[in-house]
C-alpha positions as CSV (number, residue, x, y, z in Angstrom):
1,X,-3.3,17.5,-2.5
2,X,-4.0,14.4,-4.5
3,X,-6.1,12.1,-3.6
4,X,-5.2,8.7,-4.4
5,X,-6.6,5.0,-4.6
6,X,-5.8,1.4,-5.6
7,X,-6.5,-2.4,-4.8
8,X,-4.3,-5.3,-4.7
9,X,-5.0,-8.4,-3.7
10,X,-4.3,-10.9,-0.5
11,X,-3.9,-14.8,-0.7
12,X,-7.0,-16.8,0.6
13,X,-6.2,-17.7,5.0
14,X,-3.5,-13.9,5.0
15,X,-5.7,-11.5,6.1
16,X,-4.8,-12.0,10.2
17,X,-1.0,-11.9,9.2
18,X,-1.4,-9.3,6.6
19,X,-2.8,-7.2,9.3
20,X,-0.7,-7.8,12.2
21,X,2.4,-6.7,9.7
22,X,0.9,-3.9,9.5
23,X,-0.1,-3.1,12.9
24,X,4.0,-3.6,13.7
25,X,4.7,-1.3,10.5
26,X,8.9,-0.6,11.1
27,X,8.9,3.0,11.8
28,X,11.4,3.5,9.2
29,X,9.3,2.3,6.3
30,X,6.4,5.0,7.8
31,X,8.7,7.5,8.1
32,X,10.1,7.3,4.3
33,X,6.1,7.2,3.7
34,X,5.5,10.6,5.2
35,X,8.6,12.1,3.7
36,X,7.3,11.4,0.3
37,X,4.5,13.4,1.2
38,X,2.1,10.8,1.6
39,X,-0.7,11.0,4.4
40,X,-4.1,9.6,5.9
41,X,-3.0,6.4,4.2
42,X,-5.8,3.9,4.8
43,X,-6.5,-0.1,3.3
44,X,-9.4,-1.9,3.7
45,X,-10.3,-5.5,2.8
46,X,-13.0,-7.0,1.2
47,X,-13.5,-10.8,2.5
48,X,-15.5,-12.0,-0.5
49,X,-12.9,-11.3,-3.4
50,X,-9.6,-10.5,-0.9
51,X,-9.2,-7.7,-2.6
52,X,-7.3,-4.5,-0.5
53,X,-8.7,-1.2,-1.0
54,X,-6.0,1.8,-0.7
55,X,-6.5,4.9,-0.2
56,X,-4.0,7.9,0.7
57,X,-3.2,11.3,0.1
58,X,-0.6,12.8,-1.6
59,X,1.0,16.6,-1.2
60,X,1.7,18.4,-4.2
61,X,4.8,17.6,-5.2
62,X,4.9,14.3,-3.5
63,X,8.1,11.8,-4.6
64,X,5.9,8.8,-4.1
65,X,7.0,7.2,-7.3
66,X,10.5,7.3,-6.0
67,X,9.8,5.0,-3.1
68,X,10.2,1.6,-5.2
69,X,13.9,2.6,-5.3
70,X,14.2,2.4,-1.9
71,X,16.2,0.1,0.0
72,X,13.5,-0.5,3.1
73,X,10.8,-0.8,0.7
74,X,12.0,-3.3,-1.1
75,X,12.8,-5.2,1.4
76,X,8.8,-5.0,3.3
77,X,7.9,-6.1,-0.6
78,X,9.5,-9.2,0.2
79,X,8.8,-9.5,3.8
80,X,5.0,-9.5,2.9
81,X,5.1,-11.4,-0.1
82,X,4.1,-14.3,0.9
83,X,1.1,-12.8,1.6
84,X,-0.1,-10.9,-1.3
85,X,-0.3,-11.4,-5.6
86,X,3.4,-10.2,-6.4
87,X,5.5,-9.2,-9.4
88,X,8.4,-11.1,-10.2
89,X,10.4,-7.9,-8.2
90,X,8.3,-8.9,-5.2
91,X,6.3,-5.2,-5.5
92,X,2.7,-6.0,-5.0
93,X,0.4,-5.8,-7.8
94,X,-1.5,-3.0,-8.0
95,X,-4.5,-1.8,-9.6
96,X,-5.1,2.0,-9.7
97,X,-8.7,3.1,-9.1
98,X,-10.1,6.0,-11.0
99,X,-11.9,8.5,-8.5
100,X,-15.9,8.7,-10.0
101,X,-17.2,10.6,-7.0
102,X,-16.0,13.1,-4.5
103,X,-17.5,15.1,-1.5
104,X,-16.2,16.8,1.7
């Protein structure tokens, strides 16, 4: 299991929306989540820089990468971007976090 974390970042008056989205996540774009082999997927916000904090677990042998090919995720990408900092492709931008500390 990998253990895996990263920010991105929410426009200033989205956090309401952002989390109401999210609270009606299509239970197709979960389900292609779990098949990846991704699990206890958690974000948190941080009202004084809007910065989200993601964190999530991956099984070994996970095909998380693959999921920007995918048809459904492209299209939440652009369902939320209005919400969020963007690339051009309409995938949020994302900021891997290196884990520094650890304990069960």
């Amino acid at each position: 299991m990998i253990r895996n974390a990263f920010k991105m970042k929410l426009k200033p008056g989205c956090v309401e929306e952002y989390k109401k989205r999210h609270d009606e996540i299509w239970p197709e774009l979960a389900q292609v989540h779990t098949d990846a082999g991704i699990s206890d997927y958690s974000i948190y916000f941080d009202e004084e820089s809007l910065s989200l904090f993601a964190f999530q677990k991956l099984s070994d042998g996970n095909t998380a990468g693959s999921l920007k090919d995918l048809e459904i995720v492209k299209k939440w990408w652009d369902y939320m971007a209005d919400l969020m900092e963007t690339n051009p492709d309409s995938s949020p931008v994302v900021e891997p976090l290196r884990e520094v500390f650890h304990m069960d």
